[in-house]
HTML snippet that shows the backbone in 3Dmol.js (N, CA, C, O; Angstrom):
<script src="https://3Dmol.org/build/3Dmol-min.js"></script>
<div id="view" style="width:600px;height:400px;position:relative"></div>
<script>
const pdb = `
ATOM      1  N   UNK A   1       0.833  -1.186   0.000  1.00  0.00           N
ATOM      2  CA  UNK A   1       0.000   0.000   0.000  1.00  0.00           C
ATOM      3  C   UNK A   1       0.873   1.243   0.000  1.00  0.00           C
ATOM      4  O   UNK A   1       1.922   1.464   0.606  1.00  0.00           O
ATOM      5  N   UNK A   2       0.192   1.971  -0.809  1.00  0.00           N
ATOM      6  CA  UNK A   2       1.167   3.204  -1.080  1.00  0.00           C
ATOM      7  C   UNK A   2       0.645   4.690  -0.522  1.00  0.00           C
ATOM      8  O   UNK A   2       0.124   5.415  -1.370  1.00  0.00           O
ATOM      9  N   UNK A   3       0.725   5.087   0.550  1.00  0.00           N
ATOM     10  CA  UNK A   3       0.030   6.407   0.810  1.00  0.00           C
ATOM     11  C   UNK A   3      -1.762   6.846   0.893  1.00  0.00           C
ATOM     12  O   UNK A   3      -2.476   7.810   0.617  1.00  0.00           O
ATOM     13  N   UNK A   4      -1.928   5.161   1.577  1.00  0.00           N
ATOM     14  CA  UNK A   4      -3.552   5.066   1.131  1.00  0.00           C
ATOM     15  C   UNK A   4      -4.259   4.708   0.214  1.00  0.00           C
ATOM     16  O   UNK A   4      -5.475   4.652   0.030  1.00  0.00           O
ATOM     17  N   UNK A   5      -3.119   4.396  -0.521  1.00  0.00           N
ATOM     18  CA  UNK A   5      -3.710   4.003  -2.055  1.00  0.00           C
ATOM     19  C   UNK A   5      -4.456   2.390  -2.418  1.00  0.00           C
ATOM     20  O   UNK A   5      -3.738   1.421  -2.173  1.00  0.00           O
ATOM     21  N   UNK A   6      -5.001   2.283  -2.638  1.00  0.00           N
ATOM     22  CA  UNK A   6      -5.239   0.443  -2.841  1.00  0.00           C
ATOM     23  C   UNK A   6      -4.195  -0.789  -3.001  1.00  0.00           C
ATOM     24  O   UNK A   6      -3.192  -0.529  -3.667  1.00  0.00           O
ATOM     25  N   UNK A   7      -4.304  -2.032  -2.497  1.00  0.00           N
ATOM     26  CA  UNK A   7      -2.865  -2.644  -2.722  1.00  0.00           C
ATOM     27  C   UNK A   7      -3.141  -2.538  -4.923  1.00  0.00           C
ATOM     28  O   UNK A   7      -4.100  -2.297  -5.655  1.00  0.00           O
ATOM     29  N   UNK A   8      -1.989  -2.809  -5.087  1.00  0.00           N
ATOM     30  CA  UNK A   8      -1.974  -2.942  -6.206  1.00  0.00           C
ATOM     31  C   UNK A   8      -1.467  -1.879  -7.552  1.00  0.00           C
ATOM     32  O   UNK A   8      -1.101  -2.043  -8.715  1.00  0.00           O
ATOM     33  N   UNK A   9      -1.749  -0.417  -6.380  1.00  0.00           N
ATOM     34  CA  UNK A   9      -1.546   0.789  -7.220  1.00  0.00           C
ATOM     35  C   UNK A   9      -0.711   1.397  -7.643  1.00  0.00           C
ATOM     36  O   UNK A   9      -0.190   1.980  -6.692  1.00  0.00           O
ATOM     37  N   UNK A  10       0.014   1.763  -8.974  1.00  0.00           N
ATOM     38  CA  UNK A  10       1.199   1.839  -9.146  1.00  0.00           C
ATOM     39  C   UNK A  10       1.075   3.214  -8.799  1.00  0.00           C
ATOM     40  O   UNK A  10       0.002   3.757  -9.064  1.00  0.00           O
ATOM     41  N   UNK A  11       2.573   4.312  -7.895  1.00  0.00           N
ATOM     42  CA  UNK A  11       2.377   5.810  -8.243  1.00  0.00           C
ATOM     43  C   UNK A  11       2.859   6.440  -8.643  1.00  0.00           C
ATOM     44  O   UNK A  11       4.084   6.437  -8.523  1.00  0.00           O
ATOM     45  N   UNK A  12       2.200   7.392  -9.381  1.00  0.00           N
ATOM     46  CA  UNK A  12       3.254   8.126 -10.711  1.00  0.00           C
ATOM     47  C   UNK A  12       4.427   8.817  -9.854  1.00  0.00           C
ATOM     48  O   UNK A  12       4.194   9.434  -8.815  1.00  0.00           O
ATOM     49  N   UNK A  13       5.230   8.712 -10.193  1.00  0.00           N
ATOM     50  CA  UNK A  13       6.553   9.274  -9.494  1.00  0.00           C
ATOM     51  C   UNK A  13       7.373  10.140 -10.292  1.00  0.00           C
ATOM     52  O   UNK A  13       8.557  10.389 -10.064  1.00  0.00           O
ATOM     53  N   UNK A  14       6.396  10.768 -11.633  1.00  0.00           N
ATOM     54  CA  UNK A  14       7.085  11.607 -12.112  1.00  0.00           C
ATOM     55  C   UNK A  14       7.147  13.045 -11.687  1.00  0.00           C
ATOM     56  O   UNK A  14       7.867  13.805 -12.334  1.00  0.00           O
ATOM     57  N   UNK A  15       6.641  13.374 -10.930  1.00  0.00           N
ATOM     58  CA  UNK A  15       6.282  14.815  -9.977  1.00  0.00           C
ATOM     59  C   UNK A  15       7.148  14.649  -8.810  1.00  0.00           C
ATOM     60  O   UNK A  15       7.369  15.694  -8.199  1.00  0.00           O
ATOM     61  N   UNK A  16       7.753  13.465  -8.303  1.00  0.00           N
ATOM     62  CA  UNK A  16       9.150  13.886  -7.750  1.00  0.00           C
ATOM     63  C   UNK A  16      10.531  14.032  -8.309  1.00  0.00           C
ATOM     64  O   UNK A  16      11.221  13.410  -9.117  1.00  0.00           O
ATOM     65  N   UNK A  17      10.698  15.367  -7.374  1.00  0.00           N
ATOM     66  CA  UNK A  17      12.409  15.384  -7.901  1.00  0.00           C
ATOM     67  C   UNK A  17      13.102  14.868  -8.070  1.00  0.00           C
ATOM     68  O   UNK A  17      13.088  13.732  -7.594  1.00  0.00           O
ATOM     69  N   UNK A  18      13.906  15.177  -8.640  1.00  0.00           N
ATOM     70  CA  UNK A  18      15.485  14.062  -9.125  1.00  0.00           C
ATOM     71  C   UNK A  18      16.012  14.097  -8.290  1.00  0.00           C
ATOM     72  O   UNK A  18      15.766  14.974  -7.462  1.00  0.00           O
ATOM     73  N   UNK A  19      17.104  13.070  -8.061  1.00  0.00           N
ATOM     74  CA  UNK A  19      16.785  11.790  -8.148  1.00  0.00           C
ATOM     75  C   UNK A  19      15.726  11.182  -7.438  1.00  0.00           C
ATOM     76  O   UNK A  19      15.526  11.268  -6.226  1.00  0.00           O
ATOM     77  N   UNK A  20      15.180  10.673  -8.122  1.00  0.00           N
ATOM     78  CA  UNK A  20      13.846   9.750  -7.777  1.00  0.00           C
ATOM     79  C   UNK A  20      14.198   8.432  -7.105  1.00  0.00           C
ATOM     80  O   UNK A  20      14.650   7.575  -7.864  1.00  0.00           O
ATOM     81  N   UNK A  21      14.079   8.122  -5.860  1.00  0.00           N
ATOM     82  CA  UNK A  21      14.038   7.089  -5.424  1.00  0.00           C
ATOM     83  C   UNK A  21      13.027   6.140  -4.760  1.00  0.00           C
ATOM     84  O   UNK A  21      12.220   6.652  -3.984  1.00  0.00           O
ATOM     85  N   UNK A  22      12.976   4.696  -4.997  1.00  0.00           N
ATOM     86  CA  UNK A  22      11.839   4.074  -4.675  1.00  0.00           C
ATOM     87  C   UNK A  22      11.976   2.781  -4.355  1.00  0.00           C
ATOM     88  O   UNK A  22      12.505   1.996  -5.143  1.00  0.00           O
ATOM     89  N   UNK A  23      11.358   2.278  -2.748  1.00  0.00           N
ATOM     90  CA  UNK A  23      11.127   1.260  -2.362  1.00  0.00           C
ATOM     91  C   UNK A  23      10.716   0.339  -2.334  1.00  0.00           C
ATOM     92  O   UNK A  23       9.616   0.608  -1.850  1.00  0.00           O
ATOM     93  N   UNK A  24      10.727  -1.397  -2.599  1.00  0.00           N
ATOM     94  CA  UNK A  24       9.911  -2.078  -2.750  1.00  0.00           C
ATOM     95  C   UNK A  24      10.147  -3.416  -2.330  1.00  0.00           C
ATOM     96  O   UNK A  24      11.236  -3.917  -2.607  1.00  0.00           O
ATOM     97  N   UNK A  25       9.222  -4.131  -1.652  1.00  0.00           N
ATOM     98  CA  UNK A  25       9.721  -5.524  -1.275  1.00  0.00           C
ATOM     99  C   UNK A  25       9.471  -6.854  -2.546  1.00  0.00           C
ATOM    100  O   UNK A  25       9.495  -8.081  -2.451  1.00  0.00           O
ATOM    101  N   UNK A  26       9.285  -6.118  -3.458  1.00  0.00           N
ATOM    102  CA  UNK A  26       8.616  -7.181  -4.392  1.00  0.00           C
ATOM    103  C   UNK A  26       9.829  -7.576  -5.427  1.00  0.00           C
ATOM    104  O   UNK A  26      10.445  -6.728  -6.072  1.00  0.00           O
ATOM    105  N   UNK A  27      10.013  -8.612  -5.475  1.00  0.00           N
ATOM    106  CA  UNK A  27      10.872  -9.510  -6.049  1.00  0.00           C
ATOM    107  C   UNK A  27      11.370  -9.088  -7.712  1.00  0.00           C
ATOM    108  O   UNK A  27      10.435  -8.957  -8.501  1.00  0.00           O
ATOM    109  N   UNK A  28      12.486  -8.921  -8.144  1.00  0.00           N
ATOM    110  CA  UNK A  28      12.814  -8.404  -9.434  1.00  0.00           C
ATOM    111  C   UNK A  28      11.789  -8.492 -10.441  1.00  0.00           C
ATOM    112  O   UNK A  28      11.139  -7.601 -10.988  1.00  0.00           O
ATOM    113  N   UNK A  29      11.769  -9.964 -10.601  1.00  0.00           N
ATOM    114  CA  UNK A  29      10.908 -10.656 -11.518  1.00  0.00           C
ATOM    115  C   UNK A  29       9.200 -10.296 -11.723  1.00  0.00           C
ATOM    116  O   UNK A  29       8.429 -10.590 -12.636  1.00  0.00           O
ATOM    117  N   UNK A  30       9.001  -9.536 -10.457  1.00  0.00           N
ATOM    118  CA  UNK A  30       7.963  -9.149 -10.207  1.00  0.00           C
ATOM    119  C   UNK A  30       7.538  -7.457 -10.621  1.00  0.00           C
ATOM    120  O   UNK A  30       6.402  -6.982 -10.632  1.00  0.00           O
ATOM    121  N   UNK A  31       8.477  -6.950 -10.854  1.00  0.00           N
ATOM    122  CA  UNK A  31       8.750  -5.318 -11.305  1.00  0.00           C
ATOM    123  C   UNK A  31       7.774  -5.127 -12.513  1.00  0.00           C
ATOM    124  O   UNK A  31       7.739  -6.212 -13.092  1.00  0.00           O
ATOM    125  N   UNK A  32       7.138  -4.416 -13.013  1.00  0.00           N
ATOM    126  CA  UNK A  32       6.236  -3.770 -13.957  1.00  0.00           C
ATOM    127  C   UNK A  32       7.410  -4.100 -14.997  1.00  0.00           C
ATOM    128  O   UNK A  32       8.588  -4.201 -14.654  1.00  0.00           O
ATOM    129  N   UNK A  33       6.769  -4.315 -16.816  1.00  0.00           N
ATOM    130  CA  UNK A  33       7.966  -4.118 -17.402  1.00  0.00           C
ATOM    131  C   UNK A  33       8.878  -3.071 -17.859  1.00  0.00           C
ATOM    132  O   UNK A  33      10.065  -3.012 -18.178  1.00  0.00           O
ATOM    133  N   UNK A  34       7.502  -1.953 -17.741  1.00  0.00           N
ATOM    134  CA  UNK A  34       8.247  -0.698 -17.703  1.00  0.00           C
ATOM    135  C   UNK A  34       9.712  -0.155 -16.991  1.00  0.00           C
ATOM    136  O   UNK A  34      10.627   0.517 -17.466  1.00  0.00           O
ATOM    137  N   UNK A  35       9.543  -0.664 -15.843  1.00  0.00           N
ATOM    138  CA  UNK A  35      10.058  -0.049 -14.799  1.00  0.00           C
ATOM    139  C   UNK A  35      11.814  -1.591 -15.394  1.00  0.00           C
ATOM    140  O   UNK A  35      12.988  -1.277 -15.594  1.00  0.00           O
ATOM    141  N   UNK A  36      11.431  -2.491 -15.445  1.00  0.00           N
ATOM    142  CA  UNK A  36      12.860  -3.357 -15.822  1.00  0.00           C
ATOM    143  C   UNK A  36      12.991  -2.947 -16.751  1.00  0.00           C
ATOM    144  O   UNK A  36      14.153  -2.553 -16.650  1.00  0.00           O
ATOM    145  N   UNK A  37      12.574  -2.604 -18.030  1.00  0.00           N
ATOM    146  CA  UNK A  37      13.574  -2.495 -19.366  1.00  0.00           C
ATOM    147  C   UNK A  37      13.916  -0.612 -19.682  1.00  0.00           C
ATOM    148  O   UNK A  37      14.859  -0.248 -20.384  1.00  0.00           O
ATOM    149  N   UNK A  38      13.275   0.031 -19.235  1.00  0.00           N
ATOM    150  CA  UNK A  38      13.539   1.582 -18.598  1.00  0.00           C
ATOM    151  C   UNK A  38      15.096   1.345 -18.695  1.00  0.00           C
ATOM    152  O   UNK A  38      15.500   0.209 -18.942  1.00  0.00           O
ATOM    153  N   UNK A  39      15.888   2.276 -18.527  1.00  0.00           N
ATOM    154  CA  UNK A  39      17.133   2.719 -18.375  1.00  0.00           C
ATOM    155  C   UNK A  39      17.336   3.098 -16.911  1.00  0.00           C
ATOM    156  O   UNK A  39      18.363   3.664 -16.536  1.00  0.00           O
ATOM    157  N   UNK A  40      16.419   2.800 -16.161  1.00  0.00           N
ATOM    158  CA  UNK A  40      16.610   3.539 -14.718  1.00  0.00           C
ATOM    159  C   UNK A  40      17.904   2.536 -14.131  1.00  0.00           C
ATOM    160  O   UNK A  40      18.494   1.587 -14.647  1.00  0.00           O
ATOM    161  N   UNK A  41      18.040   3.218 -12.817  1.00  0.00           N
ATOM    162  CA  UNK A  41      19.008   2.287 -11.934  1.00  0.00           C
ATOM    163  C   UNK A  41      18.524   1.720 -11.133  1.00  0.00           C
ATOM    164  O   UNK A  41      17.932   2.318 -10.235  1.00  0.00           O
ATOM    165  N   UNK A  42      18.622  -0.013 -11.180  1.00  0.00           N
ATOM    166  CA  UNK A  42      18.232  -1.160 -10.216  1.00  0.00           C
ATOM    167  C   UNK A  42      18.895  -1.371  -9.203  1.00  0.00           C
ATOM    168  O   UNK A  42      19.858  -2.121  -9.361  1.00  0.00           O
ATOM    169  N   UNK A  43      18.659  -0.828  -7.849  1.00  0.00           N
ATOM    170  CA  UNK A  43      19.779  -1.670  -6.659  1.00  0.00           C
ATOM    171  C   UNK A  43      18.998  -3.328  -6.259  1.00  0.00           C
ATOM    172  O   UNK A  43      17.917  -3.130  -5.704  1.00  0.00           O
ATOM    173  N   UNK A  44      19.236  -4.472  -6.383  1.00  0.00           N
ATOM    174  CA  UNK A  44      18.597  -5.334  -6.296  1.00  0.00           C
ATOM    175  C   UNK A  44      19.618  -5.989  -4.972  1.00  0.00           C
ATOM    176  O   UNK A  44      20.751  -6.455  -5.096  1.00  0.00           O
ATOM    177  N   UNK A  45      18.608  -5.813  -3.395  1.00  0.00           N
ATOM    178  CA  UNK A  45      19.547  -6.401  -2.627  1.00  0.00           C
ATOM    179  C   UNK A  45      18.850  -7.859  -2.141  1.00  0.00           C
ATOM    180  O   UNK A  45      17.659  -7.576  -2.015  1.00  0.00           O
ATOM    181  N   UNK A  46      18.961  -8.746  -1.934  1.00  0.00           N
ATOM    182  CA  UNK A  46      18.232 -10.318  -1.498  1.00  0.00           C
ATOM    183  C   UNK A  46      19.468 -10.601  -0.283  1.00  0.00           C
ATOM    184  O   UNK A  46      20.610 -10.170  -0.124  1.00  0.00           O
ATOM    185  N   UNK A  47      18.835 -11.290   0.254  1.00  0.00           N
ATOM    186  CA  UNK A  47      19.450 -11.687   1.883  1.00  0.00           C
ATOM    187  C   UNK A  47      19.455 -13.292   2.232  1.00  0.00           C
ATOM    188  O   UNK A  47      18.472 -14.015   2.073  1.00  0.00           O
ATOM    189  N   UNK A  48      20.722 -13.723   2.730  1.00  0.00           N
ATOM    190  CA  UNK A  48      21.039 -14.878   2.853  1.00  0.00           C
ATOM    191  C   UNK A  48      19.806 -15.571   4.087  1.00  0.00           C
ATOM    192  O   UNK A  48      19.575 -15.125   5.211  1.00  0.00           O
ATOM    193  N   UNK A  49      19.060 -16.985   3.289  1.00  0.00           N
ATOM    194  CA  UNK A  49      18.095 -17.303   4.054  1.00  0.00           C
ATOM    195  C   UNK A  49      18.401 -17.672   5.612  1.00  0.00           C
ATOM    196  O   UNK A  49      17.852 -17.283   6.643  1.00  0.00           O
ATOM    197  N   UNK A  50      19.382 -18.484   5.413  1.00  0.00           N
ATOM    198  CA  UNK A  50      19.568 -18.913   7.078  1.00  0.00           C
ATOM    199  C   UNK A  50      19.916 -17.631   7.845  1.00  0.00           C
ATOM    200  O   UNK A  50      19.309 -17.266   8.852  1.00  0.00           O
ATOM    201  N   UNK A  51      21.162 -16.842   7.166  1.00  0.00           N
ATOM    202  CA  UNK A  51      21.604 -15.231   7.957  1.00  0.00           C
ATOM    203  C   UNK A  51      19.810 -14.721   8.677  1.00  0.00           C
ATOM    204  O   UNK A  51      19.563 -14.564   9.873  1.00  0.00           O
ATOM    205  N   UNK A  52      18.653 -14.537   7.325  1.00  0.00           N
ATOM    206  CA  UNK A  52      17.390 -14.105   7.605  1.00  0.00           C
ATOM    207  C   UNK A  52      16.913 -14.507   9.058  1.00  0.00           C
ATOM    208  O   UNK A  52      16.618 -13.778  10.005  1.00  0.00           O
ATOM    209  N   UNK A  53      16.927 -16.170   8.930  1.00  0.00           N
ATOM    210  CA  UNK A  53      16.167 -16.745  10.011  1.00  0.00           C
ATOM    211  C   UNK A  53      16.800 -16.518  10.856  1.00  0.00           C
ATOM    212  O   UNK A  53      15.926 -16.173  11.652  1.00  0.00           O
ATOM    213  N   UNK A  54      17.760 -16.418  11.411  1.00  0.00           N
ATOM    214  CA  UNK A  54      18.804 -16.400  12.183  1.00  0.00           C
ATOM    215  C   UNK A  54      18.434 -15.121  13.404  1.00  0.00           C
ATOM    216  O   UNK A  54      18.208 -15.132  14.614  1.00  0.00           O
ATOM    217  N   UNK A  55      18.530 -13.896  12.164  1.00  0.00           N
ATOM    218  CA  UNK A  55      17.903 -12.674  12.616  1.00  0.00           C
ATOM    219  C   UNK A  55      16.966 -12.942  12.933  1.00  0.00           C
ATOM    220  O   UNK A  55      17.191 -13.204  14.114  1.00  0.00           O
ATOM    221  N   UNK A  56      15.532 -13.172  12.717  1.00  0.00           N
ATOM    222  CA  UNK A  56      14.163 -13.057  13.118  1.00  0.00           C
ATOM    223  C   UNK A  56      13.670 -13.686  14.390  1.00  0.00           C
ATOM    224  O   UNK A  56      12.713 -13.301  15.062  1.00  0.00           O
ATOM    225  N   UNK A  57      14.786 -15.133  14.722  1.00  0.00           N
ATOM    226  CA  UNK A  57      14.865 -15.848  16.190  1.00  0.00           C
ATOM    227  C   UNK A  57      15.708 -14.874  16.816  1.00  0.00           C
ATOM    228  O   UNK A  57      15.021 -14.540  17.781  1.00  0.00           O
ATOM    229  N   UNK A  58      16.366 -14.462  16.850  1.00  0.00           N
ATOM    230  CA  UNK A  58      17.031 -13.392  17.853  1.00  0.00           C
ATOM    231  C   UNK A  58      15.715 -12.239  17.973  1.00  0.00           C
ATOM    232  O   UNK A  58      15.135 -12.104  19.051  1.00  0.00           O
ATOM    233  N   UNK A  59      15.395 -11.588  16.987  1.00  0.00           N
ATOM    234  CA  UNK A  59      13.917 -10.611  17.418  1.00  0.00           C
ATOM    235  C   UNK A  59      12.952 -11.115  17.780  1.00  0.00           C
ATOM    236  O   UNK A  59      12.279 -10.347  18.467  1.00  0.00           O
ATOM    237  N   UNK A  60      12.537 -12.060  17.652  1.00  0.00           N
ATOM    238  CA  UNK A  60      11.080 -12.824  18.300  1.00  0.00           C
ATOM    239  C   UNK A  60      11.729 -12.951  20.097  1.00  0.00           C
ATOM    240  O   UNK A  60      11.492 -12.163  21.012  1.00  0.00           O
ATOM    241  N   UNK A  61      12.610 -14.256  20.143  1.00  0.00           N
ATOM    242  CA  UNK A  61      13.524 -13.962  21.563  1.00  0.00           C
ATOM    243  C   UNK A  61      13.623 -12.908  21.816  1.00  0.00           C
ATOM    244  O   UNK A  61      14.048 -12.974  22.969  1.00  0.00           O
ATOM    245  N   UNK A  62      13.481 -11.193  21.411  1.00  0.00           N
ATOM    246  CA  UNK A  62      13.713 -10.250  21.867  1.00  0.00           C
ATOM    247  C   UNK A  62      12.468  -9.842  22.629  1.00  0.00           C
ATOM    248  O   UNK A  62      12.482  -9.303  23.735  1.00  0.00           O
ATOM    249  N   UNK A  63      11.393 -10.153  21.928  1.00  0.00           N
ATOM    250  CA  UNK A  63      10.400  -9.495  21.854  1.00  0.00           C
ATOM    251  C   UNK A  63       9.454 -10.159  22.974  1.00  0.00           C
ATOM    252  O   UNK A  63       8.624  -9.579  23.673  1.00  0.00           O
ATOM    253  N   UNK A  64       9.815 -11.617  22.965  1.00  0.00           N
ATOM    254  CA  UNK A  64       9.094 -12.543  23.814  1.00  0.00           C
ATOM    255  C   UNK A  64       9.553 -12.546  25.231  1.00  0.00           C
ATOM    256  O   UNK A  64       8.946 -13.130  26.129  1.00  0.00           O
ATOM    257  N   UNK A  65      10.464 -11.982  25.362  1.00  0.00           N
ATOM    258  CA  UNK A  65      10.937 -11.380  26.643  1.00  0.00           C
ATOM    259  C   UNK A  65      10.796 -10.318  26.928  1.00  0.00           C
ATOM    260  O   UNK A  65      11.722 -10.078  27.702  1.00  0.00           O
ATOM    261  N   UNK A  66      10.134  -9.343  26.793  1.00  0.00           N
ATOM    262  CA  UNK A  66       9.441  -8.176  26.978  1.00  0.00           C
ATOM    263  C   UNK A  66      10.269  -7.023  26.875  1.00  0.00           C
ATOM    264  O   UNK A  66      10.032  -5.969  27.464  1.00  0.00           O
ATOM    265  N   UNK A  67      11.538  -7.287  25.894  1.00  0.00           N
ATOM    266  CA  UNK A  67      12.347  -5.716  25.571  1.00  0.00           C
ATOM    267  C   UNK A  67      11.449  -4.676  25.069  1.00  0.00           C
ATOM    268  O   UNK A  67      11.887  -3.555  24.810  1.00  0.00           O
TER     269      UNK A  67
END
`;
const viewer = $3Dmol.createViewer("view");
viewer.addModel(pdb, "pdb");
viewer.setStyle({}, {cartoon: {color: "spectrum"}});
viewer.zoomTo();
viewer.render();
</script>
């Protein structure tokens, strides 16, 4: 969801300034095609699964102990 917007809604991001930057948890493969074959710049970061889990049992243990 984008600013209230419905899931699903793409937002025009041409009315922000340069450089334009934009967040997203959705998987490369998953990108509009616009937005992959564009000339823009892709930072594509993915995270080692076990490193992941690893992290998320240390925050749950964080959390389940009342930090």
């Amino acid at each position: 969801k984008c600013s209230g917007q419905p899931a699903g809604h793409v937002p025009d991001l041409t009315g922000f300034a340069n450089p334009r930057l934009f967040a997203t948890h959705m998987p490369y493969d998953s990108l509009p095609e616009s937005i992959r074959w564009s000339h823009c710049r892709v930072i594509y970061i993915c995270r080692n699964l076990l490193n992941a889990g690893v992290s998320m049992w240390h925050f749950v243990a964080h959390v389940d102990a009342g930090h």
